[in-house]
N, C-alpha and C positions, 0 to 999 in steps of 0.2 A: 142206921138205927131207926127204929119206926116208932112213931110218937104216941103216945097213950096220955092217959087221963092226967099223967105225973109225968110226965117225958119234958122234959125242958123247952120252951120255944125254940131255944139257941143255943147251937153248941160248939164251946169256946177250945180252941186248943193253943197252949202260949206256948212258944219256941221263942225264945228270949226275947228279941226287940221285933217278933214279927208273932203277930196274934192269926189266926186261922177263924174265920165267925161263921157257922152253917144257920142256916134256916133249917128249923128242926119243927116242919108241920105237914109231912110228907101226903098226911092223909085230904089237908085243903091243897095241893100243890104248894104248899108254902105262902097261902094267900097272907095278907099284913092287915091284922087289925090293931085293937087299942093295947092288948098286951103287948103283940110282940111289937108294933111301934114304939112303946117305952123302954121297953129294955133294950132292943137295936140301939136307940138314941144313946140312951146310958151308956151301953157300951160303946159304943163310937166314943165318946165323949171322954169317958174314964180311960182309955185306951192313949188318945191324946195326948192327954192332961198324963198320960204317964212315960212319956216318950217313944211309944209304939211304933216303928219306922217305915212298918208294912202293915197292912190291914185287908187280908184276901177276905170277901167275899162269896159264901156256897151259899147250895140250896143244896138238901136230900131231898134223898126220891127220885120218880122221874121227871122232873122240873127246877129250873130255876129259880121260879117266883111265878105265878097267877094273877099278879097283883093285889087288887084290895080283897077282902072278904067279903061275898055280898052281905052273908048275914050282918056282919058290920054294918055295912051300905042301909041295909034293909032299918038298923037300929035308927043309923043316925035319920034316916028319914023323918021319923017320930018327934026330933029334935026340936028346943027351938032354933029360933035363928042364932040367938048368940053362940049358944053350946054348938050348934053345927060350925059356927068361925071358929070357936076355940080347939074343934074336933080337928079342923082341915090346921089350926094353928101348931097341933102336936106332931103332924105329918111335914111341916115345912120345917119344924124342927129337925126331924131326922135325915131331912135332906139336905138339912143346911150344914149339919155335922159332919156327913160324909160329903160335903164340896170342902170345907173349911177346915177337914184334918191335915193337921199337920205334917204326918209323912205321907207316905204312898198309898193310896186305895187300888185294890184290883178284885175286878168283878171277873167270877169263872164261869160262864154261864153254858149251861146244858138243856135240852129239850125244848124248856119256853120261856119266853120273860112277854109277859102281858101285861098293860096298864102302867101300874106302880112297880113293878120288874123291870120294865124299860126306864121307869125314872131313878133305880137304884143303880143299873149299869151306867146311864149318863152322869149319872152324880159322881161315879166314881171318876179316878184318872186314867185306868185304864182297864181294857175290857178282852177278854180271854174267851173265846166261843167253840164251841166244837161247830163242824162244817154243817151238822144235822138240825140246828137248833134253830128256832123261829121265834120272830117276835111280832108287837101287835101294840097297837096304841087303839083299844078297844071301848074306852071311854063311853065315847056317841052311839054304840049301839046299847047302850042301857039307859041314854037319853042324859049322858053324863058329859064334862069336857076334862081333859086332862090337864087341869087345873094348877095344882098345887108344884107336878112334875115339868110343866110347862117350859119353866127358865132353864130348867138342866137337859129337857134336849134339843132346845132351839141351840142354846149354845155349842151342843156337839154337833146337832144336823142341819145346822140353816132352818131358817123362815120357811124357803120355799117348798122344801122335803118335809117341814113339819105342817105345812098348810095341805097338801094331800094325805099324809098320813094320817093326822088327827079326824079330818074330814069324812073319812071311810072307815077306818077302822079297819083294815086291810093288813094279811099278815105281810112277811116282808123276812126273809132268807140273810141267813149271818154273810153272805158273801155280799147284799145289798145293804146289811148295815153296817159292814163295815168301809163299804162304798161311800157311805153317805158320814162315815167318823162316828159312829156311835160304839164300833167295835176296833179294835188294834192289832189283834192276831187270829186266825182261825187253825183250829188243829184238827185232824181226821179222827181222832178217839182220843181215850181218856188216856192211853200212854201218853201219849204227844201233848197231851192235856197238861200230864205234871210234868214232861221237859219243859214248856213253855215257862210254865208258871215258875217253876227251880231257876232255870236262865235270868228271866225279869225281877224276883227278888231278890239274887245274888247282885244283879246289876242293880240293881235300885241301896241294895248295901254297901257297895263302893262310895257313894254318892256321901257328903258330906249332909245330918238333916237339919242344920240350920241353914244351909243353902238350898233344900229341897224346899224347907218353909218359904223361904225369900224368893221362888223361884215361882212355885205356885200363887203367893200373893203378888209378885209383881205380873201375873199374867192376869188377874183379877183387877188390877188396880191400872193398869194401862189399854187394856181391850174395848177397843170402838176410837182409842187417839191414832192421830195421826204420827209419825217418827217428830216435831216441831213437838207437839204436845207434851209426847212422853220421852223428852230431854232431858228433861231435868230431874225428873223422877228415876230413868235407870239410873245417869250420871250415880245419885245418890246410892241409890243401890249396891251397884256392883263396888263404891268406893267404901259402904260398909262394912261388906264384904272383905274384902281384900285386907282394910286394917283386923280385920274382927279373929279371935282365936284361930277360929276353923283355916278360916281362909289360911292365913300364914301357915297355917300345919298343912294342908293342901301344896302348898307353895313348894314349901321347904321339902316336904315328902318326893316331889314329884322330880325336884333338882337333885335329891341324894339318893333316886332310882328306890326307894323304901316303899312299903306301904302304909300310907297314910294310917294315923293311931282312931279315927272314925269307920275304919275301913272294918267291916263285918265278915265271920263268915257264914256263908246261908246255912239255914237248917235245915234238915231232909224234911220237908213237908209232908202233911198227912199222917203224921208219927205222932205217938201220945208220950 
């Protein structure tokens, strides 16, 4: 769908506990300004807060994401200082939402993710590329730094891969980023596109999501300790766990050969 004057920024498709969210700005490549950063956020957020289990990530068009908007760029220029922190404050918002959701994020990414397109596949947990697709931490050649995206992809690509990248600005091949963890599967086109994506959310539906939650914050809450450190913290964990509803219905399920009453079945994706 091609976006007009009235065309939605974002366009939502629910399939019971798995929400579908497009970037609908085909004609900027899907760049992210202060619109659609508010309502992405919202929706991430609302999405959450409603027990959403899955959260795929598109772009329309032929791109992924462009990243920022210059004309955005070009506004906040004009800014002052404070307004420019509280600008770059409403973009760590929405990347804090999609590190901090609760179920599953999966980013599908096609053609290109540039800038803040590479900080929306890092943010996510996991990352779907076609084999054609390229990306770009473009920042420094508009005299900019990749600031705000910074935490979300040192923590997928290491220091060292983000200290050359950032530095050049240099594109960089879905089979190098998935080399380097910022991508998880590559598909040869868009058939293999929705097998992959059908596979991972039906797997990610088996999964219990109050152990997907626990799973994702214990990997947030124990990252940089040493196994001595983080003793005491799984211990507690997994023993939550294990007394906690779920767990026992996991248990019990798995000993009377059943399937677990958390247990989903996926939806045909792309469906309205």
């Amino acid at each position: 769908v091609m976006a007009s004057n009235t065309a939605p920024a974002l366009g939502l498709n629910h399939l019971g506990s798995v929400l579908e969210v497009t970037l609908n700005r085909p004609d900027v490549r899907n760049a992210l300004d202060e619109s659609l950063v508010g309502e992405l956020t919202a929706c991430v957020t609302e999405a959450g807060e409603h027990g959403c289990r899955a959260l795929v990530l598109r772009g329309a068009g032929p791109v992924f994401c462009a990243g920022a908007d210059l004309a955005w760029m070009a506004r906040a220029a004009a800014y002052s200082r404070e307004r420019n922190i509280e600008d770059a404050r409403s973009l760590q918002r929405l990347f804090a939402a999609i590190a901090h959701f609760p179920g599953v994020t999966i980013a599908v990414v096609h053609g290109a993710a540039m800038g803040g397109g590479v900080g929306l596949v890092a943010a996510c947990d996991i990352a779907i590329a076609a084999e054609s697709s390229w990306f770009a931490l473009t920042e420094v050649r508009l005299g900019l730094a990749p600031a705000v995206i910074a935490p979300y992809v040192i923590e997928k690509m290491g220091a060292g891969a983000a200290r050359s990248l950032f530095v050049t600005g240099e594109r960089f091949s879905a089979p190098e980023a998935m080399r380097l963890g910022l991508v998880h599967h590559i598909v040869a086109d868009s058939s293999a596109c929705e097998l992959q994506l059908a596979a991972t959310v039906a797997a990610v539906l088996t999964a219990g999501p109050i152990a997907v939650a626990a799973a994702k914050q214990l990997i947030r809450d124990i990252d940089g300790m040493t196994p001595d450190e983080a003793a005491e913290m799984t211990a507690a964990s997994i023993a939550g766990l294990r007394a906690g509803a779920e767990g026992r219905e996991g248990i019990q399920a798995f000993l009377e050969k059943r399937r677990a009453t958390f247990v989903e079945t996926a939806p045909v994706l792309g469906s309205s």
